[in-house]
C-alpha atoms as one frame of an Amber mdcrd trajectory, in Angstrom:
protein
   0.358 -72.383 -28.930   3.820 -72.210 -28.338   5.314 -71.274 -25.129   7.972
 -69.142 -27.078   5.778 -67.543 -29.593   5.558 -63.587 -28.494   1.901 -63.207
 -28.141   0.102 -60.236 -30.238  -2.220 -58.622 -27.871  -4.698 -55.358 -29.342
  -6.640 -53.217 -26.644  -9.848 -51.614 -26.989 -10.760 -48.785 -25.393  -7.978
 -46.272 -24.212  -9.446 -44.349 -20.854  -8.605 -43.981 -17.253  -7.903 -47.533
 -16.270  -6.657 -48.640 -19.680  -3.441 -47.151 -18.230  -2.835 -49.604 -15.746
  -3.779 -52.562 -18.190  -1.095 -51.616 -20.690   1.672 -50.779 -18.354   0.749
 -54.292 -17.109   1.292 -55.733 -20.640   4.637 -53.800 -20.959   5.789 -55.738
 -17.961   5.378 -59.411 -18.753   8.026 -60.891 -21.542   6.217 -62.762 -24.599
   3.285 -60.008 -24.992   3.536 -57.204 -27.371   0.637 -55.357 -27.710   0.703
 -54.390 -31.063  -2.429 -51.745 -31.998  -4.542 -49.976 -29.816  -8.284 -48.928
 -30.226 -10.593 -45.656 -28.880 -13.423 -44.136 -30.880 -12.013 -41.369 -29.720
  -8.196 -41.123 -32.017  -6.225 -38.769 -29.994  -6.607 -41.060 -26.661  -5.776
 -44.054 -29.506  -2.566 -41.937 -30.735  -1.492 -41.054 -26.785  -1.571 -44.333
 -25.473   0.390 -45.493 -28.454   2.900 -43.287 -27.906   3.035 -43.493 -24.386
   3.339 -47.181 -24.532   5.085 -47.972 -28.051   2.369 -49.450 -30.023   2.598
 -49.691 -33.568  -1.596 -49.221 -34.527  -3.929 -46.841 -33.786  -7.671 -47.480
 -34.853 -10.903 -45.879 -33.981 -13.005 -48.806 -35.444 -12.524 -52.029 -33.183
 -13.951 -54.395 -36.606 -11.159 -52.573 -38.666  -8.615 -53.511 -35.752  -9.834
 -57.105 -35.601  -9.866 -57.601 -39.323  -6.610 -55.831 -40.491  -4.060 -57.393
 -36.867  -3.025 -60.729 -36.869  -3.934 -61.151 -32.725  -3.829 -63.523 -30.419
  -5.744 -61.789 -27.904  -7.667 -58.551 -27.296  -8.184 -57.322 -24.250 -11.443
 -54.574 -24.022 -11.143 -52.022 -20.789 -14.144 -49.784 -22.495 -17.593 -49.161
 -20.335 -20.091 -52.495 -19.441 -22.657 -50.976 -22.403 -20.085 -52.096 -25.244
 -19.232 -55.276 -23.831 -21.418 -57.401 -25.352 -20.778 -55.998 -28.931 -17.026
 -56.553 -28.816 -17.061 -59.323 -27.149 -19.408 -61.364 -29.881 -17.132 -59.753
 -32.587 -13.764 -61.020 -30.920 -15.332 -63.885 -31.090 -16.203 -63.999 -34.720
 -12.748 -63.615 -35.387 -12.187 -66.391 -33.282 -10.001 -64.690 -30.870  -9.426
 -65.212 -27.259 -10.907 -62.223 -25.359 -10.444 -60.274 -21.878 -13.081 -58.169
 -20.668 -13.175 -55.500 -17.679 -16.228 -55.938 -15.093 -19.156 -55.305 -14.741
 -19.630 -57.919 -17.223 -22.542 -56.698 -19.222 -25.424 -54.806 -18.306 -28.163
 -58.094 -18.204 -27.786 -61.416 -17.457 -29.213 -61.949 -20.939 -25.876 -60.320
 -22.187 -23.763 -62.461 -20.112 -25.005 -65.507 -21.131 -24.932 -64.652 -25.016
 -20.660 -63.476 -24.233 -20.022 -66.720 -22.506 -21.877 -68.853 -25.651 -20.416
 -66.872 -28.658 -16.736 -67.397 -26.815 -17.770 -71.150 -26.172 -19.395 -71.531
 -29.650 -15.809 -70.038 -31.562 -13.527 -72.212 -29.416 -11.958 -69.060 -27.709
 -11.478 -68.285 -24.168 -13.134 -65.577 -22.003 -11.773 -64.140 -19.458 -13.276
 -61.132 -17.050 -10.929 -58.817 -15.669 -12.255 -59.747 -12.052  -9.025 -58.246
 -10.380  -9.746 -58.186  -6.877  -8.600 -62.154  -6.417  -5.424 -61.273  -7.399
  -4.417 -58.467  -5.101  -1.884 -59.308  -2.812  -3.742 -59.747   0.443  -6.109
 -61.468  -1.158  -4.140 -64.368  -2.313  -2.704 -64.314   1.396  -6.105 -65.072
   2.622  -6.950 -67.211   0.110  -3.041 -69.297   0.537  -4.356 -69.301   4.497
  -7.627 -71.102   3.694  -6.427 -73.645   1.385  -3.112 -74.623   4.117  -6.489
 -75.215   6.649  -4.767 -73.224   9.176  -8.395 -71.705  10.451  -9.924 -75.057
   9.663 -13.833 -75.196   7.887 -15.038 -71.780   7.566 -18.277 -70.751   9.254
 -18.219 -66.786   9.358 -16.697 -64.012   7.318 -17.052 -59.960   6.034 -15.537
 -59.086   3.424 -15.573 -54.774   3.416 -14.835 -52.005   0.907 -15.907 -48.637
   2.551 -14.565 -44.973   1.534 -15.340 -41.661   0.661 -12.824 -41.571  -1.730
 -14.017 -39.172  -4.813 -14.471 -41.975  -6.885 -16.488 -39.037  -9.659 -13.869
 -37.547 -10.492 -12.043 -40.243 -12.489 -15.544 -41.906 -13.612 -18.174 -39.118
 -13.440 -20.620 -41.390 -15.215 -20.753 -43.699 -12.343 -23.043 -40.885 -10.746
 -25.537 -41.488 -13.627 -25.444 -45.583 -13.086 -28.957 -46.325 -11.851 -27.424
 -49.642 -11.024 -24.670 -48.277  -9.021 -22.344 -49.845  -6.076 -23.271 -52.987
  -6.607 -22.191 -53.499 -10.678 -19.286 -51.567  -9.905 -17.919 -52.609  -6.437
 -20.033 -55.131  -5.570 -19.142 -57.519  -7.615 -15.606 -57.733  -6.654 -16.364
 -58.367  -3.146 -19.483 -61.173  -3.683 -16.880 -62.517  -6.061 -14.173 -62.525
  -2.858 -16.391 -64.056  -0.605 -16.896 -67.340  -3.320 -13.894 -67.648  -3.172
 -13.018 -67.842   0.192 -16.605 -69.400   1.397 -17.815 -70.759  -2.128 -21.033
 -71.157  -3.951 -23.804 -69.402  -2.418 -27.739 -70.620  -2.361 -29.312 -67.127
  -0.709 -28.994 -63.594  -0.775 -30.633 -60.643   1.143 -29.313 -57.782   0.869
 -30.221 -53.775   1.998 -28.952 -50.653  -0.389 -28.626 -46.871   0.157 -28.270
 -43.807  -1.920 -26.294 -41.310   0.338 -24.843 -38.854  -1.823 -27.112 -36.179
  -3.021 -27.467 -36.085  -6.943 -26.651 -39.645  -7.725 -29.055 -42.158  -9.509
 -27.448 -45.380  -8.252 -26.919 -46.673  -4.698 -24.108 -45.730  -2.954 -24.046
 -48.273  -0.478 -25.117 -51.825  -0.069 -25.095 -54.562   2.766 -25.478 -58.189
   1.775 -26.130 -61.509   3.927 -24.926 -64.674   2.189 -25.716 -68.589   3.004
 -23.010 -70.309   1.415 -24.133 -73.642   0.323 -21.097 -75.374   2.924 -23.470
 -73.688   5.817 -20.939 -70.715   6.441 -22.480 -67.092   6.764 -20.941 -63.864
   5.195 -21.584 -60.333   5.525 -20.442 -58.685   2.286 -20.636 -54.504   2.877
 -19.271 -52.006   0.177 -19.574 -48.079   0.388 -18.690 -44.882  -2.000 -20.072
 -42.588   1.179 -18.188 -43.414   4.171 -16.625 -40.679   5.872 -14.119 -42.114
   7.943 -10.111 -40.992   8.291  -7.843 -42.307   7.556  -9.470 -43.673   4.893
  -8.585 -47.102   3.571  -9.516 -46.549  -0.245  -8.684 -48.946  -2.327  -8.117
 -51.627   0.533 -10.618 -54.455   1.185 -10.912 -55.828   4.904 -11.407 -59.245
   5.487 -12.117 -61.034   8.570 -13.128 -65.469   8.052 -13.760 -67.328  11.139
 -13.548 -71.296  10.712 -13.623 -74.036  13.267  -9.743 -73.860  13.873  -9.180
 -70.025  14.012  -9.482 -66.898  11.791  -7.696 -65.139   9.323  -7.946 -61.081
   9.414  -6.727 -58.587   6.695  -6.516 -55.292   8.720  -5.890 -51.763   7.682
  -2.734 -50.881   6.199  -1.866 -54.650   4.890  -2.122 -56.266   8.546  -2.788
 -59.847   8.948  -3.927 -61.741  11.647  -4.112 -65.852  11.476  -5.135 -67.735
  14.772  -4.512 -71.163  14.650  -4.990 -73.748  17.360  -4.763 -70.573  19.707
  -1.710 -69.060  18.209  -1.579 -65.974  17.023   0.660 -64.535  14.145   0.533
 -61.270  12.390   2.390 -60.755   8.641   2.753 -57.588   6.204   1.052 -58.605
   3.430   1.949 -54.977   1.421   3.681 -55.559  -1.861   6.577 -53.039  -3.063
   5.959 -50.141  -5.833   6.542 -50.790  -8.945   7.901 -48.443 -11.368   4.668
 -47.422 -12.609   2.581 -47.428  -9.613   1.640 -45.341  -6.607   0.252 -44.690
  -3.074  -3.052 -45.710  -2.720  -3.520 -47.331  -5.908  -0.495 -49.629  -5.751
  -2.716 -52.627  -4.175  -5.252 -52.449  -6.970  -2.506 -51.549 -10.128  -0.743
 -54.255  -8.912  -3.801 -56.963  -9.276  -3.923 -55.841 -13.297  -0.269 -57.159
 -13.326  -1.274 -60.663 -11.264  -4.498 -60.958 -13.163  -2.627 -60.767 -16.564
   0.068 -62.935 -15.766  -2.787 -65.405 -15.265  -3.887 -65.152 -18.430  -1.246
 -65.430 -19.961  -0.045 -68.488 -18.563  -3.074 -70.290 -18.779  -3.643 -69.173
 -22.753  -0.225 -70.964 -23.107  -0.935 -73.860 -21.214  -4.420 -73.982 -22.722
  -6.678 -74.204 -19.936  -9.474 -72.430 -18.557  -9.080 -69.450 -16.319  -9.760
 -68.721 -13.003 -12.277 -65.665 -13.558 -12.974 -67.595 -17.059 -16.744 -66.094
 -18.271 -18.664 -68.828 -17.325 -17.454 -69.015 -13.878 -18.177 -64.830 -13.568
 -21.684 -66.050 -14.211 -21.620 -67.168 -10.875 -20.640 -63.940  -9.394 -23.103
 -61.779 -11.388 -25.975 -64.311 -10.422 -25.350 -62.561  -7.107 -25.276 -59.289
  -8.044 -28.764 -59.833 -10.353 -30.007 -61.709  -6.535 -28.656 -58.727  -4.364
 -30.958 -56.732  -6.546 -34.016 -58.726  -6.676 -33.430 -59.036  -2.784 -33.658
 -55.292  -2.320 -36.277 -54.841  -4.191 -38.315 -57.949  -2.710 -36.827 -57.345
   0.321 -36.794 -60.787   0.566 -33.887 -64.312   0.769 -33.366 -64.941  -2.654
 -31.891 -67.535  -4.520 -28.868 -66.940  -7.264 -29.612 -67.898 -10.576 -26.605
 -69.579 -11.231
């Protein structure tokens, strides 16, 4: 592929966070997304107005067949993931998906082999590795400025109205940990790595949910480090740090500590220094979503430049296996209430 070629991008599925995707797309120079897809036409027609798109479509095989693409990008619910995925793929087109990646295991593993089978990349939208302070952690751990890690928490609590936005969430019987947990166990592989148990303790606070609300998680990292990983839709706490995730990593040299309000902490060797890790606005973003609109942009500009370079991704399919495997343990764990192994 050349690196001058203006890439054709199509997007399926035109809802609440589809928004942040394409103004995203609108940003980076060599995409053009050209049609637009949403069984429902009039949220089709809007976003192609909004946004300048040529093609509307309420049929995503009429999209796929009729464009000339070199990418689609699907930001529709986890159910039709699986479908759209496999028919990307029998186009032969490389695909982006949003998280949760499927609803089984079963379904993950038959995305990542039809993508693998048709030559095309996969990519999940795992966004949370691309905010801002989470590539400052991440830049601290690999300058081994805290040294070999040994302890860390990662932390998403709130009582943000998360329903009104996504009022289906309250009907997930799999709840907090398909949605939010799995940006958080996918933080803490990242900063700790692979993981070879999982116990892990849920709670359904809000009355008139199906799901859990909250969840606690122990991890053994297979390096011998130890992480807490805690995530909450029913915290009632002011101010309230929605969408922020706090981080604190201990490791034989120091710590590294991302704070409320963009605040972090490094000790090294005894020293202590403190950094703003907040990012400006951009023209299409806004207080308190900035730190999660924001990841879209980082997480597409990593696709894009490693679909022109031709290698694998970072959040690539088969390496979200990894982080699902711990959601699918966290599970089993609370059910069990037992140390259980990941599958993958």
């Amino acid at each position: 592929m050349s690196n001058d070629a203006v890439l054709r991008a199509g997007l399926i599925g035109c809802g609440f966070f589809a928004q942040n995707h394409l103004h995203a797309w609108s940003e980076i120079e060599g995409v053009k997304v050209v049609a637009v897809c949403d069984r429902d036409i009039e949220k089709a027609r809007n976003a192609a107005a909004q946004f300048n798109v040529g093609k509307t479509y309420a049929d995503a095989a009429e999209m796929l067949e009729r464009e000339q693409l070199d990418f689609v990008d699907i930001v529709t619910t986890m159910p039709t993931h699986r479908p759209l995925v496999e028919l990307a793929a029998s186009h032969k087109i490389p695909v982006i998906v949003q998280k949760p990646f499927a609803p089984t295991w079963e379904d993950c593993l038959a995305m990542v082999a039809a993508c693998a089978k048709a030559g095309v990349p996969l990519m999940v939208h795992e966004n949370f590795r691309f905010q801002a302070p989470m590539l400052a952690v991440a830049k601290v751990l690999r300058s081994g400025a805290i040294g070999d890690g040994c302890f860390g928490r990662v932390s998403f609590r709130t009582g943000f109205d998360i329903y009104a936005n996504q009022p289906y969430l309250a009907k997930e019987t799999h709840f907090i940990l398909l949605d939010l947990g799995v940006h958080v166990l996918d933080l803490a592989r990242v900063f700790f790595g692979e993981v070879d148990g999982v116990y892990c303790q849920t709670q359904s606070v809000k009355p008139g949910i199906l799901g859990e609300d909250m969840a606690t998680m122990m991890l053994r990292h297979k390096n011998g480090a130890t992480s807490v990983v805690d995530c909450s839709y029913a915290s009632k706490v002011l101010p309230d740090p929605f969408p922020q995730t706090l981080v604190h990593l201990e490791g034989s040299k120091g710590s590294v500590r991302i704070l409320q309000d963009f605040k972090m902490i490094v000790v090294s060797d005894g020293k202590a220094s403190t950094t703003d890790v907040s990012t400006p606005l951009l023209s299409w973003t806004a207080q308190p979503w900035h730190v999660a609109q924001e990841s879209v942009l980082n997480t597409e500009r990593h696709w894009v430049d490693c679909l022109r370079r031709g290698v694998e991704t970072d959040i690539s399919g088969a390496d979200n296996l990894k982080t699902y495997a711990l959601v699918m343990a966290a599970y089993q764990s609370m059910r069990e209430r037992s140390v259980v192994r990941p599958a993958a």
